[in-house]
N, C-alpha and C positions, 0 to 999 in steps of 0.2 A: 800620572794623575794630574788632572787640572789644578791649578792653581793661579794666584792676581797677589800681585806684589803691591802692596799698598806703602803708603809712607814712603819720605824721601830725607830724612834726617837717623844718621846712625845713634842708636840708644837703646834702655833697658833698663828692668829694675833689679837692684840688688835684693836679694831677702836677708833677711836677719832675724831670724824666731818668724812671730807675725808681724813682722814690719818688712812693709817694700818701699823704698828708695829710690827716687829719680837716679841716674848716673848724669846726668848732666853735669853735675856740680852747684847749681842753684839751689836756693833755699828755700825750699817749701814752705808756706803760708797756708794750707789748708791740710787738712786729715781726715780720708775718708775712710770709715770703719763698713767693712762688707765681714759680717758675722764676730768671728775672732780675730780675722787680719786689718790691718790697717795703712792704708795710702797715704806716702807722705807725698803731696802732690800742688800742684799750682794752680791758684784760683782762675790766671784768665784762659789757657787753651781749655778749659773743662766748659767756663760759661760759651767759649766760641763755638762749640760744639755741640754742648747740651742743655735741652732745654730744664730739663729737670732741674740742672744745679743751676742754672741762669735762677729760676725760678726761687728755691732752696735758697741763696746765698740775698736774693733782693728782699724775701721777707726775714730774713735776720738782720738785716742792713735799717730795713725801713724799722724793728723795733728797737733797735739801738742796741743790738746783739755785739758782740764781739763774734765773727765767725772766723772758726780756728778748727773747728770738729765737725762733719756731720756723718750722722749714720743712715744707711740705706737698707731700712729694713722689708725694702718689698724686690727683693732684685735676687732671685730663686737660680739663676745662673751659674753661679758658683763662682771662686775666685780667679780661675785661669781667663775666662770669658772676660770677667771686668779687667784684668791686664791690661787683654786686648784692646779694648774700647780704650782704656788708657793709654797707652801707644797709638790710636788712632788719633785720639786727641791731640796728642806732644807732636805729632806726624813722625815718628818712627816708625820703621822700617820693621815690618811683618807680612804674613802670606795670610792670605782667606783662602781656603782650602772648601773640600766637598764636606769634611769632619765638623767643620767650624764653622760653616756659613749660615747654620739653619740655627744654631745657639746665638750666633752673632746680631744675625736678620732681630731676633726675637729680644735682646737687650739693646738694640738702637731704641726698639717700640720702645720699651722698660724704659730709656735714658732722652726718649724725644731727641732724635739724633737725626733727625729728618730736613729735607731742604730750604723747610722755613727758616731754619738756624741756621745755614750751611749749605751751601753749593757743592754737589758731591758728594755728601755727609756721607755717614753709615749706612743708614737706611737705603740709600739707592745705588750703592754702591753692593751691598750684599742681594739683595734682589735683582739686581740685573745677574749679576754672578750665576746666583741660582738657576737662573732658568734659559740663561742662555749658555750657559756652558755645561753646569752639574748636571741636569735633569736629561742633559742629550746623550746621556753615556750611560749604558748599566752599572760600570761600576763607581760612576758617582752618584746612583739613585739611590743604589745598595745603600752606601757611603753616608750620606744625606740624611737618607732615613733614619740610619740606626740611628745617629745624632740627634734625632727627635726624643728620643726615650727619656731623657733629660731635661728635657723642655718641653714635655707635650703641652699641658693646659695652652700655653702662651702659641704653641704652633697651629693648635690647632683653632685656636680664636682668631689666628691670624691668616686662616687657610694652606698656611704652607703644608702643614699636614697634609691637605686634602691632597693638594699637586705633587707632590713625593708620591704617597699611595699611587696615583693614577698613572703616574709616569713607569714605575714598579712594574704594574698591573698590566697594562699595555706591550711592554718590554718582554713581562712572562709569554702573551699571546704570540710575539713573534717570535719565526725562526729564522730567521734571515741571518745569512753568514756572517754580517756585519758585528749583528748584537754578540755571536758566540765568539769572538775574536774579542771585543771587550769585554768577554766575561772574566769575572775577578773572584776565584775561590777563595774563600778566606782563613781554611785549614792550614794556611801558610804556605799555598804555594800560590806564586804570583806570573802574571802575563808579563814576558819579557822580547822586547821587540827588536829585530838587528835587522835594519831592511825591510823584506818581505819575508825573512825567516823568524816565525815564530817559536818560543823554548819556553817548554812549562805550562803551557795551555792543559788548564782542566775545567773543563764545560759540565762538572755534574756528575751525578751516579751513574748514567748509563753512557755516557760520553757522548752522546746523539739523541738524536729526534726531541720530543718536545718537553723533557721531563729537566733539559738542562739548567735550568733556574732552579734548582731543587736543594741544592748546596746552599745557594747563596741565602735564598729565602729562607732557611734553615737557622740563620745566624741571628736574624732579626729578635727580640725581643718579643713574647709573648702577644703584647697589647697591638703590637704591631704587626708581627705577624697575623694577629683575628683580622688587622684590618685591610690588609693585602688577600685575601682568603674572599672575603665576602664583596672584596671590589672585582674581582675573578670573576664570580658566579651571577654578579651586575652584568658584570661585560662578558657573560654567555659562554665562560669557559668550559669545556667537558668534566662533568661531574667526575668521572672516573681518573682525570689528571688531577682534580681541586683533590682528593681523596687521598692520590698517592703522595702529593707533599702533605699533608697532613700527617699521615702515615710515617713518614721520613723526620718530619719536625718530632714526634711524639715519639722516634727508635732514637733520634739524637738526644732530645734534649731529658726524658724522664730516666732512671737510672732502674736500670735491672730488665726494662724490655729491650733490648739486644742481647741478651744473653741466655742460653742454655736451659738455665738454673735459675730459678729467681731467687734476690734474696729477700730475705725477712726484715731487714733493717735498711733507713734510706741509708745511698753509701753517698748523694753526690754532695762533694764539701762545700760547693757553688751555691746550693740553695738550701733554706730554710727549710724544714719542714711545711712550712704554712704556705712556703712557696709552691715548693713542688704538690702540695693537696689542692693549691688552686691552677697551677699549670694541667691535674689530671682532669677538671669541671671543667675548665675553658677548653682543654680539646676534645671530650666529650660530647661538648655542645655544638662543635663545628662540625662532627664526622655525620656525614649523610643517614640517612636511615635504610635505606635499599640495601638488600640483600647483596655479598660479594664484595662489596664495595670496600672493604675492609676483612684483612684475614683472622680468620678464627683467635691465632696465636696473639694477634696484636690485642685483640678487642677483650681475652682472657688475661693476657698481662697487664693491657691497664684496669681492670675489675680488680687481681691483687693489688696493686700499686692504693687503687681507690681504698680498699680495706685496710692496708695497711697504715694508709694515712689519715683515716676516717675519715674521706669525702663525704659529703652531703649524701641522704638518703635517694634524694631526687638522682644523683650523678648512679649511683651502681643499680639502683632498678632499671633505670635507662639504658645501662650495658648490660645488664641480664638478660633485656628484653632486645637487643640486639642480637646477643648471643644467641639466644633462641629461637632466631631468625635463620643458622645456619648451624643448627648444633651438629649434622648431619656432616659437615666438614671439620670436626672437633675429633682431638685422640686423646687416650687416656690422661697423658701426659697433664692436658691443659686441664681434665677435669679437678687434678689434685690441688685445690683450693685449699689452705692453710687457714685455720681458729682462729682470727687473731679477737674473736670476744672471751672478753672479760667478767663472765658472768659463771657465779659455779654453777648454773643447771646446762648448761654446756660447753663440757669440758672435752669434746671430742678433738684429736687429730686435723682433721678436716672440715671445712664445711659443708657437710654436707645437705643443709638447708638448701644453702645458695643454688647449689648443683638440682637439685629438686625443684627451686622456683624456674631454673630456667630451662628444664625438662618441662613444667607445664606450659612456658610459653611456647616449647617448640611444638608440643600436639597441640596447643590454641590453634596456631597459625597453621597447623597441618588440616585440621579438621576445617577449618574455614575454608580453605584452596580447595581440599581435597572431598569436602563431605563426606556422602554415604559412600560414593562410588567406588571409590576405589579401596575402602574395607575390604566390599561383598568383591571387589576383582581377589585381592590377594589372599581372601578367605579359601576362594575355589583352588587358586594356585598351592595354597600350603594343603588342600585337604589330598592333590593333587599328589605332591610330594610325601604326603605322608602315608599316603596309600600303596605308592612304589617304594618307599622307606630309600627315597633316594635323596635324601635332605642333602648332604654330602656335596654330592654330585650336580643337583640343580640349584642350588642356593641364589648363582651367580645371575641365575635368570631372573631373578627380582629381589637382587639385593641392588639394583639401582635406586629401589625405593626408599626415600630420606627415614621411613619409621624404622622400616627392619635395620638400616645402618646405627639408626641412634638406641637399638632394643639390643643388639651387641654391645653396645658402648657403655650401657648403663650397667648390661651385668657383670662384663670384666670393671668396671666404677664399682658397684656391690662387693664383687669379690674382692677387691682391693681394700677397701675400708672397712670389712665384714668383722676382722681380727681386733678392730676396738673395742676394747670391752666396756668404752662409758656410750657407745654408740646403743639408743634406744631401741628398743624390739619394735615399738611402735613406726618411728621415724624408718629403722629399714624395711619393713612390711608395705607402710603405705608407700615409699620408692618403690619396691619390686611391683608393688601392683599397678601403677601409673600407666606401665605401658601395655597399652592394649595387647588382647588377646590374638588379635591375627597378624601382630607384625615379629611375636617371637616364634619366629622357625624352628628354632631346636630351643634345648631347656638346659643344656650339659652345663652352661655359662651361671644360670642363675640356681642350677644343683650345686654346684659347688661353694659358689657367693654363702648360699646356705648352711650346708657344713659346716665351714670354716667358722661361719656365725654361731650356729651351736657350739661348736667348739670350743670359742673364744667367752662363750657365754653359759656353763655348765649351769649356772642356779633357773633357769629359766623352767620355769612348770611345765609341762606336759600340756596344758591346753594352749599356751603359747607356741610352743614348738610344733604340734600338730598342726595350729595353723598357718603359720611359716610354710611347713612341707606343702600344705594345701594348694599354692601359689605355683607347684611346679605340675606341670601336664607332664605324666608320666609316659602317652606315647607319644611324645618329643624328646625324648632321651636315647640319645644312640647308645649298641650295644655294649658299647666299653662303658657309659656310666651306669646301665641297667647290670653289670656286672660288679659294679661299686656299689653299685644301692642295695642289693641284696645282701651283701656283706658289711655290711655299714651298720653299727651297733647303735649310732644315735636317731636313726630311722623308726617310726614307729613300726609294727612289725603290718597292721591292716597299708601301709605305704608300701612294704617290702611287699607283699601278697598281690597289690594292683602291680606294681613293676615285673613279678613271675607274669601275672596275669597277660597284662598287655606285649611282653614278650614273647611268650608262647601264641598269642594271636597273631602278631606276625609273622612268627615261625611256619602257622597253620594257613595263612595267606601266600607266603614262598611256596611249598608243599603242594598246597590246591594248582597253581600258577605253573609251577613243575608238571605237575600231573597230567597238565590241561596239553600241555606243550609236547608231551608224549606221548598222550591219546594223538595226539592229528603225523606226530614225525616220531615212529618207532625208532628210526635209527639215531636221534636222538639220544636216546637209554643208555644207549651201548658208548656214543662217544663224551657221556659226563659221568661215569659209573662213581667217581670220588663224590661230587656234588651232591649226591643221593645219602651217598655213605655217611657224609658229612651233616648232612640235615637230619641221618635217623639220629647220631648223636647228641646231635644239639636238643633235638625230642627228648632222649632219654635221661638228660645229664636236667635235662628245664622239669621233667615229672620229676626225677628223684628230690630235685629242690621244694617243687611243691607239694609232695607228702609229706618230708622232712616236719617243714612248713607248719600244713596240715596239725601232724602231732603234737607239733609243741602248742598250737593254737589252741585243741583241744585239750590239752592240759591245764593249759592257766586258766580256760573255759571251768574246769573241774573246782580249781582251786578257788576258783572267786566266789563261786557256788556255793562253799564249803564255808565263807568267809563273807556270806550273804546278811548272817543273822547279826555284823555286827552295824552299829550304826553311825560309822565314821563317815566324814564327806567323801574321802577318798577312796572308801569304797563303794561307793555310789560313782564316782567316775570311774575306778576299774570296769566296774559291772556291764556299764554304756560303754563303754571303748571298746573291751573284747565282743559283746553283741554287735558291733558292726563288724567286728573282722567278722564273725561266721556268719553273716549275710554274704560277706565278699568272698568265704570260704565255701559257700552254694556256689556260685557263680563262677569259681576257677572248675568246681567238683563237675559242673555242667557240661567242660568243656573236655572231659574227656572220651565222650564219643567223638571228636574230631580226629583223635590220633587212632 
């Protein structure tokens, strides 16, 4: 590491509590107090040097002061800095280093240490330093920089700031062997040089190409970090490089997005809460808005993080609406957003608001790209599919489409949060129905979601539950759940009646399609004799169900009748609910000329 050996007299100060001591052995005539500590120090190398106390010590003199004390209450450096500058003064023997030249530079200003006073002084002695030596090396820009954090205001009134940044900045764009040979990982492992044999070179996450500054950049402090980032995108850097340090800065430094599992409470001991809720707004604001640009996983851990730390309203609708930009590359996983409001009208498990608003931004942004057109495409394609009852089998053919990927995702999301029982009937209703009608291919996913919901929610009335079932298209249900649904006691029975119905219509669609296929290739017949066998059964096992059916329908048909004259409200809904099963109890009765 570069370094300039200043001073040419060996010396030092002793401490004691807050008191520092020349070692010289002379006796100090002045005391300078920097906060709680105090310099027992010498009035002429301070005037020889700085203009301040030159200044400081002639208006005490000129008002017939005794000066003995003074305090410097605008000098923001801290106490190690003013040492320094004291050892400069005494001309003792110290290093100005890449750490210490940018706090150093900026308390010459503070102490007028400049050549007016002084041939040499401070002042141009740390600014030469800087920028002919620190700023030609990556890892003294690194170095430099961070040392800003501590002194910004004063740095960057003084532009050093500016020339760090740009030097940073510049250093990122190249790849030249040179600069990855000076790279300085600061995870503690160090560039150690014997000759031309290098030991310990680590140049970054991918150890190559142009993402090697990603480490280093990584270490920088927030504020300064933004400002390394937006000097990048001045100087024409590739969006999708600005992105992935971003990305990196935001898996380092925020706590729970590297990991698995998020947790629910902040773990990092480094930062404050208030810290880390404005390190999640600052990287927020810097992540691009283009699609891809940032992965799902990231863009959903900092949304928890935001929640958990209660960001700004501005900060999580911003990453909703991100999100909802690529919900289509999202899994279950990421959907499972955690409560963390504090309000008892929801007291659910999850949030499943959040999940819902950025379900609508992703059909906003669907419906905008996509318009009409491509509905009326995959309308044809599902009627398509549904007419060969080959859902199964062709799925893959337009599940490239971002709606049908995200019309899966929502109902295994439904099924999974369905068992809440403080979760609304309202709130899951209007979710299931969000996603359009031609991008759910099958219904098994959001039959079940249902169930479960019944299940978990027994007080629910009958016109509520009804309308729930409503939401599911009955022939979008493969066989195996058409075989649950008839057996399924919390199904209303005109539900179970359409599911015989629409089964048996397929059945008689296979049969025809059979038939057809025998009439033109007699020898056909002969070589699928089971297939035949196999469909009279499924005929006759699918009638037995639907007289069964039938009877019981016309029973409670009897009984409501019977139960007509009284004039409760709830017989007034029985009455209307069983009239519509035997309209639909015509309509199955219809289709026994088929078989």
């Amino acid at each position: 590491m570069a370094c300039l050996k200043l001073g040419s007299r060996p010396g030092t100060f002793r401490r004691e509590g807050n008191d520092w001591y020349c070692t010289t052995g002379l006796k100090s005539d002045l005391i300078v107090k920097i906060g709680k500590a105090s310099f027992h120090l010498h009035k002429f190398p301070l005037v020889s040097k700085s203009g301040l106390f030159e200044t400081l010590i002639s208006e005490k003199i000129k008002e017939g002061e005794q000066v003995s004390l003074l305090e410097l209450h605008d000098f923001p450096f801290g106490i190690k800095i003013f040492e320094l500058c004291a050892k400069f003064c005494n001309s003792f023997k110290f290093e100005l280093n890449a750490s210490n030249v940018i706090p150093l530079c900026c308390a010459s200003e503070n102490l007028k240490m400049n050549e007016e006073i002084s041939e040499g002084n401070l002042r141009s002695q740390t600014h030469k330093f800087l920028h002919n030596s620190v700023l030609k090396s990556w890892r003294g820009s690194i170095q430099a920089l961070q040392s800003c954090n501590n002194c910004m205001k004063a740095a960057n009134n003084l532009h050093i700031l500016e020339h760090c940044v740009k030097s940073v900045s510049e250093k990122c764009l190249s790849t030249q062997q040179e600069l990855v040979n000076q790279h300085f990982s600061w995870n503690g492992i160090q560039i150690m040089r014997t000759g031309s044999m290098k030991i310990g070179v680590d140049i970054g996450p991918s150890n190559s190409g142009i993402d090697w500054w990603y480490v280093d950049v990584a270490t920088l402090p927030l504020p300064l970090f933004v400002e390394v980032i937006s000097q990048l995108e001045t100087l024409g850097m590739d969006q999708e490089i600005i992105t992935g340090s971003v990305n990196y800065y935001a898996m380092r430094s925020i706590p729970g997005l590297n990991r698995r599992e998020f947790i629910t409470e902040p773990s990092n001991p480094l930062l404050a809460k208030e810290e880390q809720r404005t390190l999640v707004e600052e990287i927020e604001k810097i992540l691009p808005f283009q699609k891809g640009t940032s992965s799902c996983k990231l863009l959903f851990g900092l949304l928890k993080c935001a929640k958990l730390l209660k960001a700004s309203n501005a900060t999580m609708y911003n990453l909703e609406r991100r999100i909802g930009t690529q919900l289509d590359e999202a899994n279950l996983e990421d959907l499972l957003i955690s409560n963390f409001s504090n309000s008892a009208k929801d007291e659910t498990m999850y949030d499943v608001d959040c999940v819902h608003r950025i379900l609508r931004h992703f059909l906003t942004v669907d419906k905008m790209i996509n318009g009409g057109v491509q509905s009326k495409g995959i309308n044809e394609d599902v009627q398509l599919l549904e007419s060969n009852r080959g859902v199964q089998l062709a799925v893959s053919d337009i599940n490239s489409d971002a709606v049908i990927r995200v019309s899966y995702l929502v109902d295994a999301y439904l099924a999974e949060v369905a068992s809440d029982s403080n979760l609304k009937s309202e709130t899951f209703s209007s979710f299931a129905a969000a996603i359009p009608e031609y991008a759910r291919v099958t219904c098994d996913m959001l039959y079940s979601a249902i169930d479960i919901y019944l299940k978990a929610h027994p007080w629910l009335t009958d016109p509520v539950r009804e309308s729930l079932w409503r939401l599911v298209d009955c022939q979008k249900l493969s066989p195996e759940a058409c075989m649950h649904a008839v057996q399924n006691s919390r199904l209303p029975l005109r539900t179970i009646i359409q599911v015989l119905f629409f089964e048996q219509l397929q059945l008689h669609r296979l049969v025809t399609d059979y038939l057809l296929i025998s009439d033109e290739n007699p020898d056909h017949v002969h070589q699928q004799p089971e297939l035949e066998l196999r469909l009279n059964r499924d005929l006759e096992s699918m009638w037995t169900r639907v007289v069964e059916l039938e009877k019981e329908c016309g029973v409670l048909h009897r009984d409501v009748e019977r139960l007509e004259c009284g004039s409760s409200h709830r017989g007034v809904q029985l009455g209307a609910g069983f009239g519509g099963c035997r309209k639909r109890d015509d309509v199955v009765g219809s289709t026994r000329a088929w078989s």
